[in-house]
C-alpha positions as CSV (number, residue, x, y, z in Angstrom):
1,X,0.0,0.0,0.0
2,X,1.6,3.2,-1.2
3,X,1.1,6.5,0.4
4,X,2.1,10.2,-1.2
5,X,3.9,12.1,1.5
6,X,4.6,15.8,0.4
7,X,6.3,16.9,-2.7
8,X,9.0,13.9,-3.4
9,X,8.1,11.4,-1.0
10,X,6.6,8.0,-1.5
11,X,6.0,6.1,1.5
12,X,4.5,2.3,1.7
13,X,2.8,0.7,4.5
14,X,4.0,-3.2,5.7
15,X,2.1,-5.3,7.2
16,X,0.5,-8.4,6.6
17,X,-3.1,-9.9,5.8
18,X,-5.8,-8.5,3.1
19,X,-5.9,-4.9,2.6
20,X,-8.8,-4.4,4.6
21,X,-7.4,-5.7,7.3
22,X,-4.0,-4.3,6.8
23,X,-3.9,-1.4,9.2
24,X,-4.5,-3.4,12.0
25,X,-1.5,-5.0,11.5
26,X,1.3,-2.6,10.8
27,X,4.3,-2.7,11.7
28,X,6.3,0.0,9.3
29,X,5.9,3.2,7.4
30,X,9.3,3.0,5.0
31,X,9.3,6.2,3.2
32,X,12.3,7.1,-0.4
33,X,13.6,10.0,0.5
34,X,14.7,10.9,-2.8
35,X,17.7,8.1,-2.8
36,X,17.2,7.6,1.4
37,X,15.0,4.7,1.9
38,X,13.9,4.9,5.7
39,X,11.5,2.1,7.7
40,X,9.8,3.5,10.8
41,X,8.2,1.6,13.2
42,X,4.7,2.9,14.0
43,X,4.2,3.1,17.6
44,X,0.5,2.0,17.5
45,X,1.8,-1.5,15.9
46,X,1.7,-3.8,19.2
47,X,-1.4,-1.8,20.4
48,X,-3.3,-2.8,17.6
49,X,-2.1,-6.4,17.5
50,X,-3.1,-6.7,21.4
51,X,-6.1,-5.3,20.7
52,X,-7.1,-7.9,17.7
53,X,-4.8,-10.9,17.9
54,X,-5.9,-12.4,14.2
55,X,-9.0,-14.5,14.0
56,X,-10.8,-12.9,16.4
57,X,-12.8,-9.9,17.3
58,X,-15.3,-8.7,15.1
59,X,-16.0,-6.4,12.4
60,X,-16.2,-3.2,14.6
61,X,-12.8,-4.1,16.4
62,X,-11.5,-4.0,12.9
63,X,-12.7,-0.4,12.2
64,X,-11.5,1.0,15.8
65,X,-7.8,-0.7,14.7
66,X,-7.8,0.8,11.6
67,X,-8.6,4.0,13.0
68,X,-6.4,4.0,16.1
69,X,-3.5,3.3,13.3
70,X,-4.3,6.0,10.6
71,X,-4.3,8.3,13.1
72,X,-0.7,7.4,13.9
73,X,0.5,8.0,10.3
74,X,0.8,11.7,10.1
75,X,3.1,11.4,13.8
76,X,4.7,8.7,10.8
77,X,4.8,10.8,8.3
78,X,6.4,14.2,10.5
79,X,9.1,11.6,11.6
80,X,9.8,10.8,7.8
81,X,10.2,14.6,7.3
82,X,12.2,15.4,10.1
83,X,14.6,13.1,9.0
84,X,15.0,14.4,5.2
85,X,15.4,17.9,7.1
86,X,18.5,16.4,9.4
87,X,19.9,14.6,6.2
88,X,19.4,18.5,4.2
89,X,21.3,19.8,7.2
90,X,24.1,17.4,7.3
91,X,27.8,18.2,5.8
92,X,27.9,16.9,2.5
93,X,28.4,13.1,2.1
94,X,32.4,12.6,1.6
95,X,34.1,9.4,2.4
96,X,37.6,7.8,2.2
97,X,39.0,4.9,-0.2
98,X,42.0,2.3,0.2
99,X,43.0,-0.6,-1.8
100,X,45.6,-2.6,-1.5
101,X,46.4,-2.6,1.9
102,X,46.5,-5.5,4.0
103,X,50.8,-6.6,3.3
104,X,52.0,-9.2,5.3
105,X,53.7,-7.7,8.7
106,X,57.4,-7.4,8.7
107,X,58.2,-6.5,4.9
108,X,59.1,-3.7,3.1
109,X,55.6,-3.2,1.8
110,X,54.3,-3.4,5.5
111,X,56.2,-0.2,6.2
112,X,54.7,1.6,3.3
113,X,51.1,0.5,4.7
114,X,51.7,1.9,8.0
115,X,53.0,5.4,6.7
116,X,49.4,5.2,4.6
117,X,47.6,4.4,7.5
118,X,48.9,6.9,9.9
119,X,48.3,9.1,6.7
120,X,44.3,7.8,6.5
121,X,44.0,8.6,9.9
122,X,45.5,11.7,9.9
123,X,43.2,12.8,6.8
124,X,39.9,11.3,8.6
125,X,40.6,13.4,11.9
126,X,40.2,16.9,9.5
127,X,37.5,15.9,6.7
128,X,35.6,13.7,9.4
129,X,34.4,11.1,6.9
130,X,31.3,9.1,6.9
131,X,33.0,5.8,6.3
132,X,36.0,4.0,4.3
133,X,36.0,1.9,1.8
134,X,38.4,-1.1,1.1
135,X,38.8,-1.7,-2.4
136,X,39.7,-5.1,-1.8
137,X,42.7,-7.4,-1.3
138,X,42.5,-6.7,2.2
139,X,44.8,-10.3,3.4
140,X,48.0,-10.7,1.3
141,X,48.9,-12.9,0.1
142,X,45.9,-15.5,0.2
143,X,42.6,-14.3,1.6
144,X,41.4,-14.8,5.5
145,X,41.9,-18.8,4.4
146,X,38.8,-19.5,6.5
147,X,40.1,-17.4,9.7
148,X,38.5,-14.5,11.1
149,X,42.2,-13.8,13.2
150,X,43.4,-13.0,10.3
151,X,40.9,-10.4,9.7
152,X,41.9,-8.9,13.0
153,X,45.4,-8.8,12.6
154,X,45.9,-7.3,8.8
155,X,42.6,-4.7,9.0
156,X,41.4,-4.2,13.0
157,X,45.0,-4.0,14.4
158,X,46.2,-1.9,11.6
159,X,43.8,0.7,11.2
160,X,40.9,0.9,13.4
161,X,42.3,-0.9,16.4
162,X,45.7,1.7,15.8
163,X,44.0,4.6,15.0
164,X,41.1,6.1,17.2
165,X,40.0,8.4,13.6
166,X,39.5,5.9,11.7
167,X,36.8,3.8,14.3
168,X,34.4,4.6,11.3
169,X,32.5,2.1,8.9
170,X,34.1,0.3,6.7
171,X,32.4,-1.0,3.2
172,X,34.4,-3.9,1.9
173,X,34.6,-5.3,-1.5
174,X,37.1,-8.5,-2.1
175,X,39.9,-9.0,-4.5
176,X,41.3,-11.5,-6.4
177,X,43.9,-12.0,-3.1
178,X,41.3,-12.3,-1.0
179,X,39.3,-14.7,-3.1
180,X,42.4,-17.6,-2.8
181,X,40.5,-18.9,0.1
182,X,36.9,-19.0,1.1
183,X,35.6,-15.4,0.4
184,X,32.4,-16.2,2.5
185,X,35.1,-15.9,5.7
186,X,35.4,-11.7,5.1
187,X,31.3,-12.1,4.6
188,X,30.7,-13.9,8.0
189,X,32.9,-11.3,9.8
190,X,30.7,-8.8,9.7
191,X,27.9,-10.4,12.0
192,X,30.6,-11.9,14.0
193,X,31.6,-11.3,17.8
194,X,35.3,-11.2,16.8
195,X,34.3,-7.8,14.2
196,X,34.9,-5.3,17.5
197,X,33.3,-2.1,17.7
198,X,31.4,-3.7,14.4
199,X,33.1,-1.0,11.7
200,X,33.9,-4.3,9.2
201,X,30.6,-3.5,7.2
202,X,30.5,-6.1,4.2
203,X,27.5,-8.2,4.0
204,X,27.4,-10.0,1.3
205,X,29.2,-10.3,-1.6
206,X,27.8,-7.3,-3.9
207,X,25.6,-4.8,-2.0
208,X,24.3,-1.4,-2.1
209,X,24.7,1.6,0.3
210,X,23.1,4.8,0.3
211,X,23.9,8.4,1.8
212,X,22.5,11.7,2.2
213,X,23.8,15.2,3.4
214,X,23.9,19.3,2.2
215,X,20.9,18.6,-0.1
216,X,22.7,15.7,-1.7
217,X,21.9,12.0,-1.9
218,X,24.3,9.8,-3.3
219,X,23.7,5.4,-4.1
220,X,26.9,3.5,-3.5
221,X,27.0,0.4,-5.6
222,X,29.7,-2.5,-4.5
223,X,30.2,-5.2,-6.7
224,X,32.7,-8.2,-6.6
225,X,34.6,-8.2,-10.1
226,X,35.6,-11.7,-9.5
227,X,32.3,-12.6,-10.6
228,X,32.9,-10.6,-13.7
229,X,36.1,-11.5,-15.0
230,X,35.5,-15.1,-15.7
231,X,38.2,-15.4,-12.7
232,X,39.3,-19.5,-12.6
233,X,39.4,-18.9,-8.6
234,X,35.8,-18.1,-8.9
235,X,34.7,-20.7,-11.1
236,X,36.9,-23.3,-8.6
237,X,34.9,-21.6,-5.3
238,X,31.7,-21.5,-6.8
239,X,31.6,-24.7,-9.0
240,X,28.3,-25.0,-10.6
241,X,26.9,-21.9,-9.0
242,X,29.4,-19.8,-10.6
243,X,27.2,-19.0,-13.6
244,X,23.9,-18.3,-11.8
245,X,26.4,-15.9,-9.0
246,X,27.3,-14.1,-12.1
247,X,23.8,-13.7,-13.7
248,X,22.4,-13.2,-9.7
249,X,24.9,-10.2,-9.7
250,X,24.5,-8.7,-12.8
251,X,20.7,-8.8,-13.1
252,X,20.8,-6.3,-9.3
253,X,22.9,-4.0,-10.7
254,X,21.0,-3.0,-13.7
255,X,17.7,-3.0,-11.2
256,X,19.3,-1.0,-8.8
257,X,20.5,1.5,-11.1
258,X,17.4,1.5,-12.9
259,X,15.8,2.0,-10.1
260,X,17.6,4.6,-8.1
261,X,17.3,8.1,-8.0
262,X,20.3,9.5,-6.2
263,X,21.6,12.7,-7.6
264,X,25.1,10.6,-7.5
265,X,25.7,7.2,-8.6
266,X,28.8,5.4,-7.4
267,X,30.3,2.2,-8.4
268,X,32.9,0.6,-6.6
269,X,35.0,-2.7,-7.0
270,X,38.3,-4.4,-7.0
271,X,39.3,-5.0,-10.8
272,X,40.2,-2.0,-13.2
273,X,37.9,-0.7,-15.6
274,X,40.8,1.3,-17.9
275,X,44.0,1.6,-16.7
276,X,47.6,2.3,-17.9
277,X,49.6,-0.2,-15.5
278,X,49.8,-3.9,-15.1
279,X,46.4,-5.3,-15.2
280,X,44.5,-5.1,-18.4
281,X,41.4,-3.0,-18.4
282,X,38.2,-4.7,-17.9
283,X,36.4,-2.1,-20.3
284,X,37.2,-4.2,-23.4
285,X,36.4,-7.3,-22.0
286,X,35.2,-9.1,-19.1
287,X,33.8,-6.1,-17.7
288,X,32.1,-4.4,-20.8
289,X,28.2,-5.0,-19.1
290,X,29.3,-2.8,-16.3
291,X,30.7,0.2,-18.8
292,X,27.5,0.0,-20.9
293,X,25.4,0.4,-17.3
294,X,27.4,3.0,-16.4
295,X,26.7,4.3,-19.4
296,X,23.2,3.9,-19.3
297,X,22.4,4.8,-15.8
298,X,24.4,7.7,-15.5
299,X,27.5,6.5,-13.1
300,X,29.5,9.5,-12.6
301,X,32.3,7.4,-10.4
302,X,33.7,4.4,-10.9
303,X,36.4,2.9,-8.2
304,X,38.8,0.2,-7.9
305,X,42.1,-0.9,-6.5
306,X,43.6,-4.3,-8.1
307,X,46.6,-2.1,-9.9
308,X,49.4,-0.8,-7.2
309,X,49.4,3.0,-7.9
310,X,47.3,5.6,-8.0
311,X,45.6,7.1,-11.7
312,X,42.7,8.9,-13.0
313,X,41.1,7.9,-16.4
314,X,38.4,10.2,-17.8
315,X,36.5,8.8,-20.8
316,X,35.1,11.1,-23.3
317,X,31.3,11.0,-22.0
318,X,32.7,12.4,-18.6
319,X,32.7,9.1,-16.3
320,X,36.0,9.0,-14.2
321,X,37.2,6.1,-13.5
322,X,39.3,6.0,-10.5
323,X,42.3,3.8,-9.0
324,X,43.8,3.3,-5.9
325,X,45.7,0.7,-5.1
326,X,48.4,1.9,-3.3
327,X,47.8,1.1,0.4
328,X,50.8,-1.0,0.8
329,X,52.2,-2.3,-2.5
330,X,53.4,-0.3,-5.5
331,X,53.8,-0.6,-9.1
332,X,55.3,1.8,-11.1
333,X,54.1,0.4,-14.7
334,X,52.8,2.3,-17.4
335,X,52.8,1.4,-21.0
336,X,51.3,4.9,-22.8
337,X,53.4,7.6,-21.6
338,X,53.0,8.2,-24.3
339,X,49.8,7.1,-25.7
340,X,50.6,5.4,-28.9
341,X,48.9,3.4,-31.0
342,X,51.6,0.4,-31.8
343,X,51.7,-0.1,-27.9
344,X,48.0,-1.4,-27.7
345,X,47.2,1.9,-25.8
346,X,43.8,1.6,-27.5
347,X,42.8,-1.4,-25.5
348,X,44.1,0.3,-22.0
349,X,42.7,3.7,-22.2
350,X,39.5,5.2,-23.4
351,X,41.5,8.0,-25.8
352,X,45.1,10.1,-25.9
353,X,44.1,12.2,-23.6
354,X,42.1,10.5,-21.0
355,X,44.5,9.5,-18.6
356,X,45.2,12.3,-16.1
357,X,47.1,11.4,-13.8
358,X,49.5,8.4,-12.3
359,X,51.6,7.3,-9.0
360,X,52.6,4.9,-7.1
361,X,54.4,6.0,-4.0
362,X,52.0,4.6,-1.7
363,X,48.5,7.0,-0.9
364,X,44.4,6.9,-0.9
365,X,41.5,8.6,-2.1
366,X,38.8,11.0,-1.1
367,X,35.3,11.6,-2.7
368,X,33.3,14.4,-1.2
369,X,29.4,15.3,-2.7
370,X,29.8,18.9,-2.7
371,X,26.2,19.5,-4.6
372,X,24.1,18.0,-6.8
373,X,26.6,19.2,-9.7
374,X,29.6,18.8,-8.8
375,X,31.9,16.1,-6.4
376,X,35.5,16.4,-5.0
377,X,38.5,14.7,-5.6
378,X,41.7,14.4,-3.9
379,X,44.1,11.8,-4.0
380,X,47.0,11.6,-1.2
381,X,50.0,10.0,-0.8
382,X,51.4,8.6,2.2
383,X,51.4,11.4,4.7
384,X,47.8,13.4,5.5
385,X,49.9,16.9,4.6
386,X,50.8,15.3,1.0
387,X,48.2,15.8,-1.5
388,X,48.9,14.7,-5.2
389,X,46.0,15.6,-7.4
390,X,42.9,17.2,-7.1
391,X,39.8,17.2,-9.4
392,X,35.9,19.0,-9.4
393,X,34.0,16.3,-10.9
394,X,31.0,17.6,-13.1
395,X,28.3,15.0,-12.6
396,X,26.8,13.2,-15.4
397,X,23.2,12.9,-16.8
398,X,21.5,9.2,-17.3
399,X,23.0,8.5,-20.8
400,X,20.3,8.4,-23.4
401,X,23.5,10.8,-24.8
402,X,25.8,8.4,-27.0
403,X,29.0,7.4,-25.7
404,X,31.9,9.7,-26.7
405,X,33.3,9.2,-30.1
406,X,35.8,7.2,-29.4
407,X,34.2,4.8,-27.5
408,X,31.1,4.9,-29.5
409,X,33.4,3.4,-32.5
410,X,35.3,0.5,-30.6
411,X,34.6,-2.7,-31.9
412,X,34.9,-5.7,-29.1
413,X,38.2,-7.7,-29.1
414,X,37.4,-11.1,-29.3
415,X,39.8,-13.3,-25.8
416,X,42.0,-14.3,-28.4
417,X,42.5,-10.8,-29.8
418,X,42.9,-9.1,-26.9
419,X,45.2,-11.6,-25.3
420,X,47.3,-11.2,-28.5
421,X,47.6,-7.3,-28.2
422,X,48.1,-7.1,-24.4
423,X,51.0,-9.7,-24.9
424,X,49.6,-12.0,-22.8
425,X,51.4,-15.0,-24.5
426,X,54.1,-17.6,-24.2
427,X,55.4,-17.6,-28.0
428,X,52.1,-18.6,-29.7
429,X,50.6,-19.9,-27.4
430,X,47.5,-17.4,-25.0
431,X,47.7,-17.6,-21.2
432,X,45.4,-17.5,-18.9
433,X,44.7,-16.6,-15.8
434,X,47.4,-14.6,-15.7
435,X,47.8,-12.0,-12.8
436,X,51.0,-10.1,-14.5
437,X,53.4,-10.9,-16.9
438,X,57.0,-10.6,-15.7
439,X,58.3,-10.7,-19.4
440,X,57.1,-9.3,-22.8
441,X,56.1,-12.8,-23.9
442,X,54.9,-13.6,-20.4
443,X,56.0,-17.0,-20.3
444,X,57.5,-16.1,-16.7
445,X,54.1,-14.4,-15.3
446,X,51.9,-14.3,-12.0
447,X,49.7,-16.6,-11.7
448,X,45.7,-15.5,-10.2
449,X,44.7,-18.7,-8.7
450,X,43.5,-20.5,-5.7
451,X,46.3,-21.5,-2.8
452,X,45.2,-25.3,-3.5
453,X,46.9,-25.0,-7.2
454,X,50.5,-24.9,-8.6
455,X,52.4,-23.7,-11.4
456,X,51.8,-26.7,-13.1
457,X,48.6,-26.6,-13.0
458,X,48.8,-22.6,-14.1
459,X,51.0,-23.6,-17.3
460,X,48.4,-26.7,-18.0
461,X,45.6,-24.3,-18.5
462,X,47.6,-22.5,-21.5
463,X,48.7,-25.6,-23.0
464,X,52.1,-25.6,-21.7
465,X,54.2,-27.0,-19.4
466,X,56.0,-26.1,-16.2
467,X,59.8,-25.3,-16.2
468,X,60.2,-23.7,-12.7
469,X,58.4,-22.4,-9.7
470,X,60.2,-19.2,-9.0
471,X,60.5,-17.9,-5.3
472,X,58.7,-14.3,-5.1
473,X,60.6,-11.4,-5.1
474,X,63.2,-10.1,-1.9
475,X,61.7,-7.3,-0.1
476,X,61.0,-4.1,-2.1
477,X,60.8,-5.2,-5.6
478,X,58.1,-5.6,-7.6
479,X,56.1,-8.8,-7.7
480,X,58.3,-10.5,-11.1
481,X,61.4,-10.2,-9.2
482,X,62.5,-13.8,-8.7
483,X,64.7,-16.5,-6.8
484,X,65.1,-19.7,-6.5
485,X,63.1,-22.8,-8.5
486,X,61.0,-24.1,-5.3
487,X,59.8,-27.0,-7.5
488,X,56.2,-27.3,-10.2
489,X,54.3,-28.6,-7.8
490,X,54.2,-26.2,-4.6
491,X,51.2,-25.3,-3.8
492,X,50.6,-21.2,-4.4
493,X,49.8,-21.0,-1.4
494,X,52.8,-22.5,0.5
495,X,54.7,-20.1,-0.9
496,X,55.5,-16.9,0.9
497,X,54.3,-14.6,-1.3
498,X,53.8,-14.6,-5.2
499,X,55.1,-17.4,-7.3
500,X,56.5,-16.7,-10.6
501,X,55.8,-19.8,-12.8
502,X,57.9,-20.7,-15.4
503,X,56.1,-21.8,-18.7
504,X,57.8,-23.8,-21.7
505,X,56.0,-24.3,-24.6
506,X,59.0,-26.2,-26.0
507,X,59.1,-28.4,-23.2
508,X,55.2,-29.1,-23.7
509,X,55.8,-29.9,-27.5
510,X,58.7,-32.5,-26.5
511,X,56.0,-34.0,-23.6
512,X,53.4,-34.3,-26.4
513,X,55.4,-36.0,-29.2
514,X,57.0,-38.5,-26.1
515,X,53.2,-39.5,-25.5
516,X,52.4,-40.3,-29.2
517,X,53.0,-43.8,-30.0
518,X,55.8,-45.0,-32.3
């Protein structure tokens, strides 16, 4: 039942029974304020159950119910608008982002995330944020592997539990770190007794938030990119549920942005969109649904760690496409500075001119809602005084507009193609499942897998077989850095830190011809 409340409220009744009867069992008025959807209890609820537990009384015990009730809903109704007036009168929404963050304790990288985090905090004591966000690969280097302890001891102990500013909540989304053991673990946190002070906010594995403040409203969406990227982790976790996850997930996002009517639309996940750096840009592949609804639905903000720096990417339509990866671990890669065409730039970035900015000395993100119109942007690195880049984001209308030109004429890559012009090869032959390529022909590369797995079961997938199992790189380098062979069949995650695998398509060739008969 659906009631008009003043000039841009609609407000529904829930109860339960026939309409008629409704009333006398409410037990909330939830009213949209614009984007803000509020349930308030009405107080007459429990008087009007006592007074006609169902099945009996008679018909006039109905009418008094239903009376006693109405006359509750304008007390409802003046509740509903007092609220909108405190959310009008509220600093605008503004929150923090981090990605990247949770390095193992005792490393090089360790040191750079507790510079950032002293930095976060320092930052969240002045612009008094309404809440974080973790852009993912929270647990180097495998996930919480089914423990909530280590939840504690790479997020609580090093931010909120160390720093009394940033006591705030968190919104999680996973990466493909955390995803090498049981994601549902970082899920489950959140309604544990172990999640102290309760800031770990992640309850499921996509979700939506909403805020409101200065006029503005803003819908947060957080997806899990896993999902979308055809990730063999995923497929391994999920088994036969993978495909219906991945229809489950994309099917709410298109309703919810259909559906909302925030002034801002935010989307927010782990795996790039377009980026110049290591990992190849989702935009042209795996991820090309979620362009065309942020297309569509007018997404001014997109955000994402996944890639160890810091960069902006503005597309020609206006939709900026933010990364920030840099809360412990850096990566100094990029491939078009400059843009060029004979690099594959086309398939990284939107256009020449659409990256705008890059680092990777360790930092974070802000995002403040100044109006309707126009957002905030500041990037910092890794002290709170230290501020890189800032941008006034124009806002961007629901696009019925066509995309800009250059995207407008981009034809998709088939896997093949794409894997072809992003190098991702060992001599002719594609791999897969590759988290970066430590060579131009990447037949020493990253694997992005689950613990359980080994490089020979990484150079299987492409066709090839394993030479070596590299040790990851000493402290401070960059993840293709490499020792010692630690043997084929180590499991990923036995080794501490990234494996680089070794692939030999010569040595597959010889295997093959040795198993034909004579």
């Amino acid at each position: 039942f659906r009631l008009k409340v003043g000039s841009n409220r609609i407000c529904w009744l829930t109860g339960s029974g026939s309409l008629h009867a409704m009333l006398s069992r409410i037990r909330f008025l939830t009213c949209c304020l614009g984007a803000l959807e509020l349930s308030l209890p009405l107080a007459c609820a429990s008087s009007c159950a006592a007074k006609k537990p169902d099945g009996a009384g008679g018909a006039d015990d109905d009418n008094d119910g239903e009376a006693q009730c109405a006359m509750q809903l304008p007390a409802a109704a003046a509740a509903s608008a007092k609220a909108e007036a405190a959310a009008n009168d509220a600093a605008p929404p503004l929150f923090l982002l981090i990605g990247d963050q949770g390095c193992k304790p005792g490393t090089d990288d360790d040191e750079r995330m507790e510079k950032v985090s002293a930095a976060l905090a320092g930052v969240a004591a002045k612009v008094k944020p309404n809440h974080i966000v973790g852009l993912g690969d929270t647990i180097y280097d495998s996930g919480a592997e089914g423990k909530f302890d280590l939840i504690k001891s790479r997020w609580y102990d090093k931010y909120p539990g160390a720093h009394e500013a940033l006591k705030l909540p968190w919104h999680m989304v996973q990466g493909n770190h955390d995803w090498r053991s049981d994601p549902m673990t970082q899920v489950e946190f959140t309604t544990s007794s172990d999640n102290e002070g309760g800031f770990w906010e992640y309850p499921a594995l996509w979700y939506k938030k909403s805020m409101a403040g200065a006029g503005v409203t803003v819908d947060i969406f957080y997806i899990d990119t896993m999902l979308w990227t055809g990730s063999a982790e995923a497929m391994t976790r999920l088994g036969t549920k993978y495909s219906k996850s991945q229809t489950e997930q994309e099917e709410w996002l298109e309703a919810e942005l259909k559906a909302s009517v925030a002034d801002w639309k935010v989307v927010i996940g782990h795996h790039v969109m377009y980026s110049d750096s290591t990992h190849h840009s989702g935009a042209f592949l795996d991820m090309r649904k979620v362009l065309a609804m942020i297309d569509t639905y007018g997404v001014a903000l997109f955000f994402n760690g996944h890639n160890h720096n810091q960069e902006v990417v503005v597309d020609d339509a206006g939709h900026w496409y933010i990364t920030s990866g840099n809360g412990c671990k850096s990566t100094s890669t990029q491939y078009c500075s400059p843009y060029s065409i004979g690099q594959a730039c086309q398939l990284r970035l939107p256009g020449p001119d659409s990256k705008k900015f890059f680092a990777h000395d360790g930092g974070f993100a802000s995002i403040k809602f100044s109006s309707k119109s126009e957002a905030e942007l500041v990037l910092y690195g890794d002290s709170s005084s230290s501020i890189l880049y800032t941008a006034k984001i124009p806002n961007v209308e629901k696009a019925a507009v066509a995309r800009g030109s250059v995207r407008e004429a981009q034809v998709a890559p088939t896997a093949e193609q794409f894997l072809i012009a992003m190098n991702q090869t060992c001599n002719s032959a594609l791999m897969k499942q590759v988290s970066e390529c430590c060579e131009r022909d990447c037949c020493k590369s990253v694997p992005d897998m689950s613990v359980g797995q080994t490089c020979a079961d990484y150079c299987s997938l492409s066709g090839l077989a394993c030479q070596a199992a590299l040790a990851p790189a000493p402290e401070g380098d960059e993840a293709c850095g490499s020792g010692d062979n630690l043997g084929c069949d180590l499991a990923l995650g036995d080794a501490n830190g990234d494996l680089v695998c070794h692939c030999s398509p010569v040595v597959a060739e010889q295997q093959s011809a040795a198993a034909q008969p004579p």
